[in-house]
N, C-alpha and C positions, 0 to 999 in steps of 0.2 A: 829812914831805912837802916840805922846805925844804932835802933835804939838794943840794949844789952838785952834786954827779955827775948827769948828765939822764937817764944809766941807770938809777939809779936810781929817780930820782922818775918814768920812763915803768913800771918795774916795779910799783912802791906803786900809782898810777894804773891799772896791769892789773889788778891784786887787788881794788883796790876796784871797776870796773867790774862784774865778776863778782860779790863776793860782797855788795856793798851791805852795808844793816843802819844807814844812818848815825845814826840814830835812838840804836839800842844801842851803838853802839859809840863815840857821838859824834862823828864824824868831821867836822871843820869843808870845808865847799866852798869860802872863800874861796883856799884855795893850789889848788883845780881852774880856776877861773878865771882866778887867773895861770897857770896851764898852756897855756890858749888860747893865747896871748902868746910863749909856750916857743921859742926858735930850734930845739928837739927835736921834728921829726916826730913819732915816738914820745911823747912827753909830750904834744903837742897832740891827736894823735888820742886815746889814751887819756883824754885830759882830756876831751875832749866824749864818748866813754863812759861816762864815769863820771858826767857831771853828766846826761847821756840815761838812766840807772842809777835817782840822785837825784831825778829828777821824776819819776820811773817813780813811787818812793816815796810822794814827796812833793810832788802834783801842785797842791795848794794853795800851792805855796811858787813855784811858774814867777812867776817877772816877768821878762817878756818887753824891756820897756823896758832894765832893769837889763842884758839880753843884749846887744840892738841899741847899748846906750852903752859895751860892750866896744869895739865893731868899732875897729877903728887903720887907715882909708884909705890910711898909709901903709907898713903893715906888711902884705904881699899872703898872708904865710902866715898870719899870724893871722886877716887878713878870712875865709879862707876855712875855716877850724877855727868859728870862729863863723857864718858861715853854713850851715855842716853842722849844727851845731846847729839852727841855728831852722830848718832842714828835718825836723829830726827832732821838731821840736816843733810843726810845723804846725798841728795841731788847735786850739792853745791860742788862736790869735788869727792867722788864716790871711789877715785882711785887711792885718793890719802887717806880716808876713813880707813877703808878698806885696810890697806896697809898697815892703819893704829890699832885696828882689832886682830890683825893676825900676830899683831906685836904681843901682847896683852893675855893675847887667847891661851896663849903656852904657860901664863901664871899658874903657881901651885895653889888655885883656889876655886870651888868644881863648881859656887855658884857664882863667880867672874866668869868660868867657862861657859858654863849656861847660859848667861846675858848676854851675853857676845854671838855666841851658836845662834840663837834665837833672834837677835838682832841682822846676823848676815843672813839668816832663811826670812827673817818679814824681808828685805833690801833683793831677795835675788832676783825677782821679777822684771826690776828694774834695769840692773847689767848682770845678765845672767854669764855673758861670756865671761866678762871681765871676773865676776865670783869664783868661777868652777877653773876659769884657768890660776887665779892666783890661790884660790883653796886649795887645788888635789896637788901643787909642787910644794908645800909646807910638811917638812917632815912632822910625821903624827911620832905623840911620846910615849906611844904602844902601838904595839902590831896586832897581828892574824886574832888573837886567841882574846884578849882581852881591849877590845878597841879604845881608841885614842876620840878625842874632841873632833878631830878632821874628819874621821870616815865616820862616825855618827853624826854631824852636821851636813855633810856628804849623801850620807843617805836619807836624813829628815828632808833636804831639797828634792830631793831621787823622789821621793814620795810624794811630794806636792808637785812634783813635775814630771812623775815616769816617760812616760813619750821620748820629751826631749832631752831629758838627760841623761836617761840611763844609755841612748847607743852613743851618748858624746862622749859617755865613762870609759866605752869599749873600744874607741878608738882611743883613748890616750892609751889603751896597754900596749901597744905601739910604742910608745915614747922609749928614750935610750935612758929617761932617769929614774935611775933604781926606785927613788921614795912616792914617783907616780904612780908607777906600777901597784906596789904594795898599797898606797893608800885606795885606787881603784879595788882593788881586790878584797880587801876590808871592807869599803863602803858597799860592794855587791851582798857580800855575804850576809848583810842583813835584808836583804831586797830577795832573796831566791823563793819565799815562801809565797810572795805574792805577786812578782815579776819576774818570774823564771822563764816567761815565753818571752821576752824584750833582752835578755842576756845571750850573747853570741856564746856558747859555751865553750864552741870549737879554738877560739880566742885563747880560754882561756888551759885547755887541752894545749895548745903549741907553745904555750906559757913553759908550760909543767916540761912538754918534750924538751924546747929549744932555747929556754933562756940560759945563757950564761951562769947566772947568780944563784947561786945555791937559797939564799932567802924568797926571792921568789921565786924558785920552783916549789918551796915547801909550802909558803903562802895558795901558790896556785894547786898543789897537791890537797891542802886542806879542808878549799872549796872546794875542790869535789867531793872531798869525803861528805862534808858539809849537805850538799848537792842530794849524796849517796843516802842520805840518812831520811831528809825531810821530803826532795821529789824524785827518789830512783828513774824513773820511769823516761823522765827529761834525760836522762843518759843515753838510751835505748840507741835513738837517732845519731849520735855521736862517735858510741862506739861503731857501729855500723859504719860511719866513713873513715873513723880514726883506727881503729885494731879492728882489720875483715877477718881476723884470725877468731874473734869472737861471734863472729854470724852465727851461728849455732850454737852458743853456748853462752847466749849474754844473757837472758832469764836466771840461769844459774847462779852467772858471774854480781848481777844485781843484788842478788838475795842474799850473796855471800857479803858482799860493800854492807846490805843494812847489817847483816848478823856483827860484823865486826868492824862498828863504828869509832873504835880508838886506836884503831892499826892504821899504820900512815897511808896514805892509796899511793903513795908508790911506792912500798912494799907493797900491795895489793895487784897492783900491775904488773909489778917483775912475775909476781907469782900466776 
């Protein structure tokens, strides 16, 4: 397994993922390890099948630690061979994974971000509380207008799972932490086109009146413009219990929200 050709040691690395036995046949894991690390595509991949093989086995033997103290932050192929791993190992201790990928997830590198996103939406089914509560408190590294990794991994699960997670989203706007809020508010606004009946709107309407923070009220002012442009209609109900001053004149007031979709809505409300 040490021989210099990476064809090689990707081949040996094939055999073993397949046929395991390491038990009988003795086979040491320490040079699958240094495989992670392999400049050989092939030897990397292979190497995290054969150690995914290995715990298959020998699932008393996972340490997880001994995995995450692989990772080389400076090495982007190797980080991401061991983090394919501990996605495959998630069951074993799905709160530290977890943790490693929201470490990671903030690198300046979009297709690390993508592995990682993709990795905690295959995993949420699994501990879905444990994802969405340590997801939506991770400040995203963009807001409202141009989303961040968070509210679009946020929302890919929102999509595989609307039911349950889009009203679990609407009760964190509740939360007293600024970067929930907004991440909630971001991860909706790609959701309003096809789950606008599952979005508490009114939520998001007391947002805009009563939060303190000047960023989310303009976040939440946005989504409605947002709202205003794609399902007017779903305001109808809204205004109606939120401004009675509009009973008679929200028809109007709709038409005027789509005509003038880059005017902030509130400037549109004062007005």
């Amino acid at each position: 397994m040490s021989d210099t050709n990476s064809s090689v040691r990707a081949s040996i690395f094939e055999v073993i993922s397949k046929i395991g036995n390491f038990k009988k046949f003795s086979i040491p894991i320490s040079p699958l390890f240094e495989g992670l690390a392999d400049s050989d595509d092939n030897v990397r991949n292979f190497s995290v099948l054969a150690l995914e093989k290995y715990y298959n086995e020998e699932p008393n033997s996972i340490n997880i630690d001994k995995i995450i103290n692989k990772i080389d932050s400076q090495n982007l192929q190797s980080l991401n061979s061991v983090l394919s791993l501990l996605s495959k190992l998630w069951e074993c201790n799905p709160e530290k994974i977890l943790t490693t990928f929201l470490i990671f997830i903030k690198f300046n590198d979009s297709e690390l971000k993508t592995r990682i996103s993709n990795n905690i939406v295959d995993n949420f089914k699994k501990n879905p509380n444990l994802i969405l509560d340590k997801l939506i408190r991770v400040k995203d590294e963009s807001k409202y207008i141009s989303k961040g990794i968070i509210s679009k991994t946020i929302t890919k699960i929102s999509k595989e799972h609307p039911n349950d997670v889009i009203p679990n989203l609407i009760e964190y706007l509740s939360s007293n932490d600024k970067e929930v809020k907004l991440n909630v508010i971001s991860s909706l606004d790609g959701l309003i086109e096809d789950y606008i009946d599952l979005i508490n709107l009114n939520s998001i309407i007391n947002l805009f009146q009563d939060d303190s923070d000047n960023e989310v009220k303009k976040g939440a002012s946005q989504f409605i413009s947002e709202i205003s442009r794609i399902k007017p209609l779903a305001l109808k109900p809204v205004f109606r219990s939120q401004f009675p001053c509009f009973q008679h004149t929200e028809i109007f007031f709709l038409d005027y929200l789509q005509q003038r979709p880059e005017q902030s809505i509130h400037h549109q409300l004062i007005l």
